[in-house]
N, C-alpha and C positions, 0 to 999 in steps of 0.2 A: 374538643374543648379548645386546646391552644388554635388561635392561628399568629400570622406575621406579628413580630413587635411590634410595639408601636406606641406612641407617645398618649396620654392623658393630658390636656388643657381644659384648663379654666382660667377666664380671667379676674384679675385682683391680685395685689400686694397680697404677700406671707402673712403681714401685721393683718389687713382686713379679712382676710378668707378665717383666721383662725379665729379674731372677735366674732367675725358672723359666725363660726364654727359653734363654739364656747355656746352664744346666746342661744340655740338648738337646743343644744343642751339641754338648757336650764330651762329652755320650753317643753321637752320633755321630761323632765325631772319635775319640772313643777317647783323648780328653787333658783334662785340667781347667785349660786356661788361659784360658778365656775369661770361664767364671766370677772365676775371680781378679781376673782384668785390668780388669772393670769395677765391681769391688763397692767400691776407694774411689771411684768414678763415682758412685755407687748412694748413699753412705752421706750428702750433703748435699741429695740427691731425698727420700732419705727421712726427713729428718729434716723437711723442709717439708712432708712428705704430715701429718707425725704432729701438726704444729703451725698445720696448714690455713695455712699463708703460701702465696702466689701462688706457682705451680711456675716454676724457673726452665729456659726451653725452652733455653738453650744450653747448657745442662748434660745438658739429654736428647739435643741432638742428638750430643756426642762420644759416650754411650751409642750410641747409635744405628749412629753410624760404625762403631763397633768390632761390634754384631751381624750390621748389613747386611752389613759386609765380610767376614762369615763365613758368611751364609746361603746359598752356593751350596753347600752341604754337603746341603741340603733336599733337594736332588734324587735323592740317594741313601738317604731318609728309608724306610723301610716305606711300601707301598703307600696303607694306611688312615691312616697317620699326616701325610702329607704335605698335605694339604686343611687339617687344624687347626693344623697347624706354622706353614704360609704365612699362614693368618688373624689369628693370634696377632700375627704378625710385624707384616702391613700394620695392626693395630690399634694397635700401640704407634708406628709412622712415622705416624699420623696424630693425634697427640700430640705431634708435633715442631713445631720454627719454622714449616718448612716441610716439605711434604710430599713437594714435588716434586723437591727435591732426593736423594731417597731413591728413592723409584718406578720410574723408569728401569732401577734397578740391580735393581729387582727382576724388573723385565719383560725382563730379560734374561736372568737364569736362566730363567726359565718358558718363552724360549722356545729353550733348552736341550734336548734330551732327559730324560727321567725315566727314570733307568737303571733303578729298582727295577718298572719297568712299563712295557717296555716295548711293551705293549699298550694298556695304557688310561693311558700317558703322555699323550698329548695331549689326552684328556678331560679327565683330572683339571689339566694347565696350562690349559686352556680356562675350566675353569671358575674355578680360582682367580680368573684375569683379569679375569674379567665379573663376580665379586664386586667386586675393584678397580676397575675402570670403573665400576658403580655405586655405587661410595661417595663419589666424586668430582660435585663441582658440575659442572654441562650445558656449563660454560663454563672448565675447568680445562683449562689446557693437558696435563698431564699423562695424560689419555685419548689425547692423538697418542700416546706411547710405548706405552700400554697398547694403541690397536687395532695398530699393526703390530706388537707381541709376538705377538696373536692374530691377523696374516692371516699369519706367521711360522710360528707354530706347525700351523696348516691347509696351507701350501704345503709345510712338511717331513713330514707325514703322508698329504698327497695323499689327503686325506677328502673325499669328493665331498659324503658328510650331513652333515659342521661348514659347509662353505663355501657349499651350499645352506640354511642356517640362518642364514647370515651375510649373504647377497645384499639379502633386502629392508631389510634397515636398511641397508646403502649404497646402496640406491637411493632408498629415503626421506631417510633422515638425513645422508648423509656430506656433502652442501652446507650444511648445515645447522651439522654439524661443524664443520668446515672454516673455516666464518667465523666461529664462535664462539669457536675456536682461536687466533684474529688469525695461523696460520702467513705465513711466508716462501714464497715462489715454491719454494725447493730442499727444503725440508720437504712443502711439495703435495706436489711433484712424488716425493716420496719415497713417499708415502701412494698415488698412483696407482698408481707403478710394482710396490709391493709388492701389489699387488690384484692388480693383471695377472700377477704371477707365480705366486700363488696361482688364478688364476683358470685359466690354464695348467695348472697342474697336477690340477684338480678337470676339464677337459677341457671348459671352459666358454671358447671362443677368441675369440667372438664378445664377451662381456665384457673378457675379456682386452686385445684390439683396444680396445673404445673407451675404456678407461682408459691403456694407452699415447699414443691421441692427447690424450687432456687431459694426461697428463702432458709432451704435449710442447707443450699452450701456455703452459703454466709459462716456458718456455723465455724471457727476455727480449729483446728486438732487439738489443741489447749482448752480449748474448754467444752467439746465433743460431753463431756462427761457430769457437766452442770446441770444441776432439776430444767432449767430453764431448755436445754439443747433436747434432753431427753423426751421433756413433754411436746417440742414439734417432733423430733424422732418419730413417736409412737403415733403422733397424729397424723405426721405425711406416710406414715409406713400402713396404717389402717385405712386412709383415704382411699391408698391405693389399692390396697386388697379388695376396697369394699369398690372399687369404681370397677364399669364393666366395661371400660375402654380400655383402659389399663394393662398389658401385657408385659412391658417391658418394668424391670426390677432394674437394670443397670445402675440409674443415678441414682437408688437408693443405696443400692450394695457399695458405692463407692463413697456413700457418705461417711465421714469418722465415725459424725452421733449416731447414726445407724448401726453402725459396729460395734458401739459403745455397749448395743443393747444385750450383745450379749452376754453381759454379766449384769448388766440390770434388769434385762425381761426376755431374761433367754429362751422363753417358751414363744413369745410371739418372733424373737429371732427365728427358732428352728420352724415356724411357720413361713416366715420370708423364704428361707431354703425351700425350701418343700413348693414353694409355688415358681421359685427360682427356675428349678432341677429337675422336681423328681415328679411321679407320675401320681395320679387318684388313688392306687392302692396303700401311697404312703401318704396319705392327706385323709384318707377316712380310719388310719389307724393311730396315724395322731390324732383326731379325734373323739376318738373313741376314751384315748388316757387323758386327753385335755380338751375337755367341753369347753367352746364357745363364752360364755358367760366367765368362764374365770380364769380368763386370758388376761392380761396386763388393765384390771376393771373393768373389764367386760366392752372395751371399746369397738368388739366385733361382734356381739353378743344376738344382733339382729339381722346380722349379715349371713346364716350358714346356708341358706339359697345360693344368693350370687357366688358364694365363695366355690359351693359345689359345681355353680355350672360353667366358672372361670375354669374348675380345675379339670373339668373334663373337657374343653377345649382346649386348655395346653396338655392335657395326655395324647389328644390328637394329635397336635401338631408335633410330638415329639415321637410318634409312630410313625409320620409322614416323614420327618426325616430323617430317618433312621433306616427307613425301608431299605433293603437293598437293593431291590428289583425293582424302584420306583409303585411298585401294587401293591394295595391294603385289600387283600380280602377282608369279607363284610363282618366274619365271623370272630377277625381278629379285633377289629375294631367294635363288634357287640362285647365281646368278653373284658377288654380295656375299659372300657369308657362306662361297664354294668347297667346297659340300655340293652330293652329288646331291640329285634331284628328289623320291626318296621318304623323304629326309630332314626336307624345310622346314618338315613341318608337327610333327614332334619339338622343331625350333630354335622356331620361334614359341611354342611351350608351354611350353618350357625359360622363355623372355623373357619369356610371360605369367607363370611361377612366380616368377618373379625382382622382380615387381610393377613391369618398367621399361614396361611395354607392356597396354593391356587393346582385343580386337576379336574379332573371329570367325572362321573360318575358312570357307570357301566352295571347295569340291571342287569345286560344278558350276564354278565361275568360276575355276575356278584363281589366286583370287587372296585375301590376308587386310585385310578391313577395317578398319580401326583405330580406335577410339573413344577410345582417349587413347594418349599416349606422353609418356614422361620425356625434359625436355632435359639433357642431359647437360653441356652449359653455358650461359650465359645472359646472352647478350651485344648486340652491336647488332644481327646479323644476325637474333637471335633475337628480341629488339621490333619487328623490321621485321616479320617473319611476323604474331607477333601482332597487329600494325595490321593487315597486311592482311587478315588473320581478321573481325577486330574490324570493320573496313570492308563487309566481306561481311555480317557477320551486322547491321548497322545499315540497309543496304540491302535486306535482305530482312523485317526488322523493318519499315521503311520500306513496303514492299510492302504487308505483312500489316496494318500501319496504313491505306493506302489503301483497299485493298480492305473494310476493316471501316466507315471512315468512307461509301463507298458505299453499301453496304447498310444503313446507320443512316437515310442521308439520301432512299431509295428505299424505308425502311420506314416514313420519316416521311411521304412525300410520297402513300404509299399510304393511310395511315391517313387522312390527310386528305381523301381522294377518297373515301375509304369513308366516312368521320364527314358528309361533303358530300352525297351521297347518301343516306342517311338520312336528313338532313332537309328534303332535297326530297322524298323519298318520305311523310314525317311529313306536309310538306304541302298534297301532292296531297291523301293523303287527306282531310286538314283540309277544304277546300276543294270536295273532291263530297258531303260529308257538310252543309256548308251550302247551297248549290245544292240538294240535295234536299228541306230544309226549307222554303227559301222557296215551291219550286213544291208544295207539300202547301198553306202558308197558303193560296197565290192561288188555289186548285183552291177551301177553303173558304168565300173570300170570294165565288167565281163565284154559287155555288151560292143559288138563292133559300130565304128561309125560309119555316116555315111559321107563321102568326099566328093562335091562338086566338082566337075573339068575346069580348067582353065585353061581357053587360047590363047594361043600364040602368036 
């Protein structure tokens, strides 16, 4: 939706864009009072336009008043005509004192229906908008009104291609927004909640989902405890139950209103636990004392499928890491999870799809070996394991250090025997090599010579 900012021009004076404005009007209304009504408005703007004196803005804003207050007529504009109609309009409100005092009012009709188009109504309010939005500084409050006009107008047209056009800039931007916006807690949480219903509606649930739970840490600890907190409480806590993405509880358990619940719907509380912590055996015996259907009015009431086969996926994954031995025979995991035999290896796959579990499977062994698992909460009992993991793998660390220093100290002590050797061997030879020369000299010296005559 948004791109760069960027400026809106039209040419004409204040005084004639708003006469021409006015006299639209009155052509769609079928009455000529609005021109009227504003042209002694009009006649001290224009006298300043024609004498270049400084424009006087509270004189444009009663102008203003009086067309704003008429412009939901636009929406029954001719098809082609309503884009320049709307443009016209937001270029002369952005000539006022203030802008934003106007805007709102306009992002409300837009996000109106467009009787005269009823087909490519929501295009054409789409777009209009996103001109609006980018005429506006990055840091105008006034885009809050403008983007929920446009996640308004995508949730009443249930446009899968507006609201997939819409996604990456709230996934990039809207933090961004958001603080830029300096909003309120109830205004967030307005921005969230209106995503997640469009996002609902574009059949996108998993979006949906985690903008309900942001908008439920808006919620303050002071008023945790309000019908209003309560009723998302129970709504993001059920979404979640009921969504089969859904694993992790955390940002729920950490919600106040969440916690609220349990004094006000302590039974679908002790259900949150239970999918939290605990395993299938205590999730079908809560069941069994609390049906479905008369849980917090029955907000789960249609769910007890997925809820069952959530929970025997996290009974898995809390076998997986719990094992000690890393290995789940099969038999444990039939008896757990109350699947026959030639089930277990469907549930383990289901658990590895679910990214709570990653190992292998082993038929001849009848049993699945686990090379990682998700804890599902992460407490003391669960830093004790880790130590004692963490203790195994030091001591075995510890091993594979001995053993290396070993053989370092057995390669040293060899090389030295070798290098020792050597040079006794350099000097044996040394040694018969002179021994042999001596007995060559003395052999020479043995020997008599012989002595030529010399005359006399």
């Amino acid at each position: 939706m948004p791109a760069p900012t960027n400026t809106l021009l039209i040419e004409g004076s204040f005084s004639e864009l708003a006469d021409e404005f006015a006299q639209y009007i009155d052509t769609l209304r079928k009455e000529g009072s609005l021109q009227s009504e504003i042209a002694p408005l009009l006649e001290p703007i224009r006298q300043q336009e024609q004498s270049e004196e400084e424009a006087d803005l509270k004189q444009r804003d009663e102008v203003l008043k009086k067309l704003v207050g008429a412009a939901a007529v636009l929406n029954g504009a001719p098809e082609k005509e309503i884009i320049p109609s709307y443009n016209l309009l937001v270029h002369l409100i952005h000539q006022s004192s203030d802008a934003d005092v106007f805007l709102p009012r306009i992002c409300t009709y837009l996000a109106k229906p467009i009787t005269t188009s009823p087909q490519f109504g929501p295009t054409l309010a789409i777009s209009i908008l996103t001109t609006i939005f980018n005429t506006l500084s990055t840091n105008d409050p006034s885009r809050y009104h403008v983007l929920l006009a446009v996640v308004a107008v995508i949730r009443q047209s249930g446009s899968g291609y507006a609201f997939e056009a819409l996604k990456p800039q709230l996934a990039t931007q809207l933090p961004t927004w958001l603080s830029a916006w300096e909003l309120d807690e109830e205004e967030t949480q307005k921005v969230h909640l209106a995503i997640a219903d469009a996002a609902t509606a574009a059949g996108d649930d998993d979006l949906a989902q985690t903008h309900v739970v942001q908008a439920l840490q808006t919620i303050p600890a002071a008023d945790a405890s309000k019908p209003a907190a309560r009723e998302l409480a129970v709504r993001a806590l059920a979404s979640a139950l009921r969504r089969p993405t859904v694993f992790d509880f955390t940002p729920l358990t950490a919600s106040d209103a969440v916690q609220s619940l349990r004094s006000s719907d302590s039974i679908l509380f002790e259900l949150l636990e239970i999918f939290t912590s605990d395993t299938l055996d205590a999730y079908e015996e809560f069941i069994a004392a609390n049906p479905l259907a008369s849980i917090s009015g029955g907000v789960l009431a249609e769910a007890g499928d997925a809820l069952q086969t959530k929970m025997r996926l996290l009974t898995l994954t809390s076998l997986a890491s719990s094992a000690p031995s890393r290995s789940l025979p099969y038999t444990t995991i039939a008896s757990a999870l109350r699947v026959p035999a030639s089930d277990i290896e469907m549930w383990v796959i289901d658990t590895i799809r679910a990214g709570l579990v990653e190992g292998k499977l082993s038929q001849l062994k009848q049993e699945f070996l686990v090379h990682r698992a998700t804890y599902r909460v992460f407490g003391e009992k669960q830093w004790a394991e880790v130590q004692g993991r963490l203790m195994v793998w030091r001591r075995s660390l510890e091993g594979v250090l001995t053993v290396i220093r070993s053989e370092r100290e057995r390669f040293l002590r060899e090389g030295v025997q070798t290098a020792d050797q050597e040079v006794a061997a350099t000097q044996g030879k040394n040694g018969d090599k002179g021994r042999s020369g001596d007995r060559r000299r003395n052999q020479q010296a043995s020997q008599p010579r012989e002595v030529e005559p010399v005359a006399e």
